[in-house]
C-alpha positions as CSV (number, residue, x, y, z in Angstrom):
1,X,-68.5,210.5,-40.1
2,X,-69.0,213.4,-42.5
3,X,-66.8,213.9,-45.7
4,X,-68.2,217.7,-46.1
5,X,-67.0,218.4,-42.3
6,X,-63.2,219.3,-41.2
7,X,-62.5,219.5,-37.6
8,X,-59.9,222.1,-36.8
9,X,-57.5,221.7,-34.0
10,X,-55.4,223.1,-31.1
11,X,-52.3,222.6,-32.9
12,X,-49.0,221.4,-31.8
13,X,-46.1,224.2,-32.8
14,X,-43.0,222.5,-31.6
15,X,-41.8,219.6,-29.8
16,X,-42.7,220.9,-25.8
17,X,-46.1,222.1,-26.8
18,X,-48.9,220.5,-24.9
19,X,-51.3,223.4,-24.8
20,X,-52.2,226.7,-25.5
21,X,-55.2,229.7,-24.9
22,X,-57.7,230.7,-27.5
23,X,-56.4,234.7,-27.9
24,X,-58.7,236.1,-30.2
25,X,-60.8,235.0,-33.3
26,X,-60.0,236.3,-36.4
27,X,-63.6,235.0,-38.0
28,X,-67.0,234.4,-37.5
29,X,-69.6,231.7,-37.9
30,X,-70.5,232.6,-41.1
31,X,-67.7,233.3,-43.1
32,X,-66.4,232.2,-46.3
33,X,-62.8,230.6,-45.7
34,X,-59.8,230.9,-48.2
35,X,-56.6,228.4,-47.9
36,X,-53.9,230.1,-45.9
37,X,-56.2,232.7,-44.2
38,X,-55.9,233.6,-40.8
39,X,-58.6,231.8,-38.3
40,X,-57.4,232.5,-34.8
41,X,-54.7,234.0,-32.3
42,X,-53.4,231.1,-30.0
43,X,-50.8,232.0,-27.3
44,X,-48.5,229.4,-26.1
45,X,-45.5,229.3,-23.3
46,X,-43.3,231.0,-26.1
47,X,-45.4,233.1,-28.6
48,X,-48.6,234.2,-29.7
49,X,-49.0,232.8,-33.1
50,X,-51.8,232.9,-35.9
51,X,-53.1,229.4,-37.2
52,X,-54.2,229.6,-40.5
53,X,-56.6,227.3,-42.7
54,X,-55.5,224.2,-44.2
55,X,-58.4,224.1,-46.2
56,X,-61.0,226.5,-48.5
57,X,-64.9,226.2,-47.1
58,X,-66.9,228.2,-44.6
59,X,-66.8,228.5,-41.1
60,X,-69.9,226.1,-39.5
61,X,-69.3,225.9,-36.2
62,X,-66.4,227.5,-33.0
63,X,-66.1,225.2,-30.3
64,X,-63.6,227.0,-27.8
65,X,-64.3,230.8,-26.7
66,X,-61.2,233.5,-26.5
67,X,-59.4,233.0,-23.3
68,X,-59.7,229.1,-22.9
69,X,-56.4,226.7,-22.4
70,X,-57.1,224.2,-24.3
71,X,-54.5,220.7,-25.0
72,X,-53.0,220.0,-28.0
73,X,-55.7,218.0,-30.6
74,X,-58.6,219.8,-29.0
75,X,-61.0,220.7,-31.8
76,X,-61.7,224.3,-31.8
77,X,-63.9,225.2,-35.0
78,X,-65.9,222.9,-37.4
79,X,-65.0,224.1,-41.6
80,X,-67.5,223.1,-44.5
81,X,-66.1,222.0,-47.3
82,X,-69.0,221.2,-48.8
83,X,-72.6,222.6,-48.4
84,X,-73.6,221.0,-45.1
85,X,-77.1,221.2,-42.8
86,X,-76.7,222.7,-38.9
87,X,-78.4,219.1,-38.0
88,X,-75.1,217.0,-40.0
89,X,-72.9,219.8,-37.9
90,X,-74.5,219.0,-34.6
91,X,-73.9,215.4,-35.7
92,X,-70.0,215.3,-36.5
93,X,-69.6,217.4,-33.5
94,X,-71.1,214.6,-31.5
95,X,-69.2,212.1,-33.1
96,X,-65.9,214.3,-32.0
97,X,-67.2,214.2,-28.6
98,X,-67.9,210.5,-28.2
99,X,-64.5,210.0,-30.2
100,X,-66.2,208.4,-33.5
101,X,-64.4,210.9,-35.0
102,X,-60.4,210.6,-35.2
103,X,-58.4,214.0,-35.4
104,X,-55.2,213.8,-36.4
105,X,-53.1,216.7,-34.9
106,X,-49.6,216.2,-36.9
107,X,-50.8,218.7,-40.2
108,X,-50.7,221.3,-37.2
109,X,-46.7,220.5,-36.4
110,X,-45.4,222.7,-38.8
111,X,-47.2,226.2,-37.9
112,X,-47.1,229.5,-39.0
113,X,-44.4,229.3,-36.5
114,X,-41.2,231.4,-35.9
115,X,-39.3,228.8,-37.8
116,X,-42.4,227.2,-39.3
117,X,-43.2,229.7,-42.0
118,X,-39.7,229.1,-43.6
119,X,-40.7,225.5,-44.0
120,X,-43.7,226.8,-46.4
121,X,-42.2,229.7,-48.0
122,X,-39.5,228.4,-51.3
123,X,-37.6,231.8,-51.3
124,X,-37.6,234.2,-54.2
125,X,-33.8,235.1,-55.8
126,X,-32.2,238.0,-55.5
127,X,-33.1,239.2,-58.7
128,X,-37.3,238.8,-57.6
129,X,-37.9,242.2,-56.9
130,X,-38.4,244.2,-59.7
131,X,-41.6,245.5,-61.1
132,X,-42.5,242.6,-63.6
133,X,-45.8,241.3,-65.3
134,X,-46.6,237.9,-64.3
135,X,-46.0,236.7,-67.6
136,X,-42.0,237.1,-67.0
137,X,-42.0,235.3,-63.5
138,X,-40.4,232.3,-63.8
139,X,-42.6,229.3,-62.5
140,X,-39.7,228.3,-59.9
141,X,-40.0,231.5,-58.2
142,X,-42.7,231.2,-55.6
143,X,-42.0,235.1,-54.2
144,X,-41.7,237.9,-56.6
145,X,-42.3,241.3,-54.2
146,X,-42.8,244.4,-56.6
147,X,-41.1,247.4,-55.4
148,X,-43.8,249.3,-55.1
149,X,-44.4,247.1,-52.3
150,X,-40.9,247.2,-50.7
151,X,-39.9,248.8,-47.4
152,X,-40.5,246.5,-44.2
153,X,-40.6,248.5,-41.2
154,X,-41.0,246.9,-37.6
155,X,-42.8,250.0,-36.2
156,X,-45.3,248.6,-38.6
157,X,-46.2,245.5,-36.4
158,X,-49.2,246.3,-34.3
159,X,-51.1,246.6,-37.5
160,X,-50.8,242.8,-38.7
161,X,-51.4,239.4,-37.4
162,X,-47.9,237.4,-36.5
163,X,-48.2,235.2,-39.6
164,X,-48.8,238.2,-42.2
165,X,-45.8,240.1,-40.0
166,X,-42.9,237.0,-40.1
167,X,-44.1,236.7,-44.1
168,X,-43.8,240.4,-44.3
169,X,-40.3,241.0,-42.6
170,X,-38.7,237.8,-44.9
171,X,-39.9,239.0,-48.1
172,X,-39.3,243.3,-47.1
173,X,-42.9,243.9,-47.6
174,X,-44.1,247.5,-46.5
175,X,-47.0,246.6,-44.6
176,X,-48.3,250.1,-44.5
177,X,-48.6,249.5,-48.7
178,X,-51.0,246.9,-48.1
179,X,-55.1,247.6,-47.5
180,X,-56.3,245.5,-44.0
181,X,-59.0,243.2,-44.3
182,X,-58.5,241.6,-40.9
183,X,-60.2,242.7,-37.6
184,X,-59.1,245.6,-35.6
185,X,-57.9,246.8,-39.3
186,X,-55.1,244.2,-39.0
187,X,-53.4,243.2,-42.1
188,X,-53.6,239.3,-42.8
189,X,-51.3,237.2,-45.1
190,X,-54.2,237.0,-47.2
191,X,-54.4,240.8,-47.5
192,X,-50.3,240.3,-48.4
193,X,-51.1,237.9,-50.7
194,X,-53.9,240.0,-52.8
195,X,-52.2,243.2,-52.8
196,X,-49.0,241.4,-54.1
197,X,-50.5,239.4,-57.3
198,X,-52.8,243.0,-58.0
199,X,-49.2,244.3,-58.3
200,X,-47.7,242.0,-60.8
201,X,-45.7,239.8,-58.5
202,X,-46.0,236.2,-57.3
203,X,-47.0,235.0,-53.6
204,X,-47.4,231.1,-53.6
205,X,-47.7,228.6,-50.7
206,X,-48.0,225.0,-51.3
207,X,-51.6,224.1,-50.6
208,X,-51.8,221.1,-48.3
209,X,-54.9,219.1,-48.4
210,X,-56.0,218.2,-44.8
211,X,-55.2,219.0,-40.6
């Protein structure tokens, strides 16, 4: 059992979900991985939703291709949180395999879900809008959205993944204000989240430690 090795799962959004398919990847072996960023596209019997990482590291290893249905707890992508050798990889996925390895699959019950997201998100007052240096934000206030960042617009959708979009439309973020980072030039929370701090505002979401 590896302590520099996280195993991520299919995750379980909602009481009736037993399943869902592998839409697209949103990374590659390879890449560096920041808390909150968006992994992969998962479609279930409701919605196509984003899963995002619960925790900072890079991505080692993806064990289920775009298109697979795949049950709830199914581990789908091996993150390093520590520097790690392809041969300890190999190993931890084999202890997965031969069920050494216990995943836990409840960190995944509160998605970046249509209701979900609220869960995470402590809303901004009305007054958190204005153009202010972070130096005036009060520390309760988790959202401060400057205005130069105001204006949702839903005709704006196609161009961000579901997670960046619901966190967009609560907090009247114009997503056409924000530069994309994500594939297919798709803007992702994390692209949200940088353009809104370079701005002077606030974007916080309680870091939890594990899946």
């Amino acid at each position: 059992m590896s302590d520099s090795l996280v195993a991520v799962v299919m995750p379980k959004w909602g009481l009736e979900m037993v399943e869902g398919t592998i839409t697209e990847w949103l990374v590659k072996v390879g890449d560096p991985i920041s808390f909150e960023q968006d992994l992969v596209d998962i479609e279930t019997s409701k919605i196509v939703n984003t899963l995002t990482s619960h925790q900072s590291g890079t991505l080692v290893r993806i064990l289920a291709q775009e298109g697979e249905l795949l049950d709830v707890g199914t581990p789908i992508a091996i993150i390093a949180i520590k520097e790690t050798t392809e041969s300890e990889v190999d190993k931890y996925v084999a202890e997965i395999n031969d069920g050494v390895v216990s995943l836990a699959t409840t960190y995944s019950e509160k998605p970046s879900s249509q209701e979900g997201i609220s869960d995470q998100i402590s809303r901004a007052n009305s007054d958190s809008t204005a153009d202010v240096s972070p130096a005036e934000i009060d520390d309760k206030i988790d959202f401060v959205i400057p205005k130069s960042l105001l204006g949702y617009d839903n005709t704006d959708a196609t161009s961000a993944t579901p997670v960046a979009l619901r966190v967009a439309k609560q907090h009247n973020v114009a997503i056409d204000s924000i530069a994309a980072t994500g594939r297919h030039e798709r803007v992702t929370l994390d692209d949200i989240r940088t353009a809104v701090i370079a701005a002077g505002g606030r974007f916080k979401i309680a870091q939890k430690a594990s899946y």
